[in-house]
N, C-alpha and C positions, 0 to 999 in steps of 0.2 A: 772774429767778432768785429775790427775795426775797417775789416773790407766792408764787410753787412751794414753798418753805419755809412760807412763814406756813402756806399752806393745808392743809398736810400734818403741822406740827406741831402746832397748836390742838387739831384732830380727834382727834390720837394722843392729845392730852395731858389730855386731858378724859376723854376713855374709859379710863388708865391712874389718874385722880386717881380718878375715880366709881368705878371697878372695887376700887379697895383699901382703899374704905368711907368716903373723904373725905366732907364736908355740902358740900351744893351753893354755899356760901357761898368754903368751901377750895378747891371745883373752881374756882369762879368767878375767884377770885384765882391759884391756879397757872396758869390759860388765861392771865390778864394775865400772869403774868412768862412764861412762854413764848412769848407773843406779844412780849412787848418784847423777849425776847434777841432771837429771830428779826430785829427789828427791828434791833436792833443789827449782832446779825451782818452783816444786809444793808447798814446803811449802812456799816461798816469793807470789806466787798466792793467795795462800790462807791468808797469813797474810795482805795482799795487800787490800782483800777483806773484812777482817775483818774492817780493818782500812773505809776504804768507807761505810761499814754499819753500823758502829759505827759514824763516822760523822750523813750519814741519820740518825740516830735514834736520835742523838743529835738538828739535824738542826728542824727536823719535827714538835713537839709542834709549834716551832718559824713560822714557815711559816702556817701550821695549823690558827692560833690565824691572821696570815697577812691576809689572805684568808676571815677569820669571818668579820674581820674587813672590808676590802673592802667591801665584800656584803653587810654588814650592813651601809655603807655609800652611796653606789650606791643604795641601797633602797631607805633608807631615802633621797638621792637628787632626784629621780625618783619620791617620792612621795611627793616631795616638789614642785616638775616640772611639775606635773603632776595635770590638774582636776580634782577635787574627785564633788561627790554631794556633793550639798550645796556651793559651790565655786561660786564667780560672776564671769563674765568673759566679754569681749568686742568681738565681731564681728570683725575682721582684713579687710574684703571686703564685697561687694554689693554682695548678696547670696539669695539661694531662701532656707524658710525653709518650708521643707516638713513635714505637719501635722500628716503623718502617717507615719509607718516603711514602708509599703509595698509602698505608694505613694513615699518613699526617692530610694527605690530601682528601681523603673521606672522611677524617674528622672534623675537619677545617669545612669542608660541605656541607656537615650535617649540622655544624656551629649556624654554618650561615642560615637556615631554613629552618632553628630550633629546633630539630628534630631530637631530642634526648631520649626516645625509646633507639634510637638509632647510636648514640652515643653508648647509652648503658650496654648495648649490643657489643660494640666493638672493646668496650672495655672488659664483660664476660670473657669476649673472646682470645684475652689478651692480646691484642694488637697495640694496646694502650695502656700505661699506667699511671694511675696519681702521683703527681709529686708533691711537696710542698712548698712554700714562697720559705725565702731562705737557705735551701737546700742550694750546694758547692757543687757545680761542676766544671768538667773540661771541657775548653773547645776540642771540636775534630774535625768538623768543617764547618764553614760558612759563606752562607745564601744570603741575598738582599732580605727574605724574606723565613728563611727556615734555617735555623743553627743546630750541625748535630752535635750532640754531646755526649759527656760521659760523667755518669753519677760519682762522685768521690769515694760516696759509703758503701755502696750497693755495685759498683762497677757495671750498673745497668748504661745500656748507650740507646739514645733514641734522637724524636727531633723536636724541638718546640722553637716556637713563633721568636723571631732574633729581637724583636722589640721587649719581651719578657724577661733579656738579661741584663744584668749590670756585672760591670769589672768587677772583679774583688779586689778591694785596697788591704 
């Protein structure tokens, strides 16, 4: 950057000294001091920048080591927050739980399009059954979106929507 200055000022500044009737003696000397500020300029630039990358290189461990630490805390409460297998958990509402993956995803379809002659269908079917809000189960697996489980009372296992449980304290 301090070549790109020199070499752009000199030229200007010559051509501005000669042009307003300076002696080549005057030109000669105002190119020197334009050329020294330039020079100046560029080395306060440069020591300007030192000083800023010396900071970062100072600051970084520090923030580095903030950063671990966050992570490592927003895990551990994520996975405190969070039900793993093996967790008990409660039922938050009256839900249906679907026995199989594929019967949760045709339920969860026919939720979306209100279709309830299509529901009452799959429940007939047994591929689904009521449960109730309150109702203790286990985890056995869990999905962003589907947790399978297992009834406490009934040892029935199916899947409902992972947003519908809460921890049991």
């Amino acid at each position: 950057m301090a070549f790109s200055i020199k070499s752009l000022l000199l030229p200007f500044g010559l051509i501005i000294l000669l042009g307003s009737g300076c002696s080549s003696e005057e030109a000669e000397n105002g190119a020197k001091q334009i050329e020294q500020e330039a020079k100046e300029a560029a080395e306060a630039t440069e020591e300007k920048s030192k000083e800023v990358a010396d900071t970062v290189k100072a600051e970084t461990p520090g923030i580095i080591q903030n950063m671990k630490d966050t992570y490592k805390e927003s895990e551990q409460e994520l996975k405190d927050n969070t039900l793993q297998k093996g967790d008990q958990a409660t039922v938050k509402k009256d839900a249906l739980l679907a026995l199989t993956p594929e019967a949760y995803d045709e339920l969860y379809q026919l939720i979306e399009v209100n279709d309830f002659e299509g529901v009452d269908k799959i429940v007939e079917d047994k591929q689904v059954k009521e449960i109730q809000a309150a109702t203790e189960v286990e985890i056995l697996e869990r999905d962003l979106r589907r947790t399978k489980v297992k009834v406490m009372k009934s040892d029935d296992e199916g899947y409902l929507p992972t947003t519908i449980l809460d921890p049991l304290e």
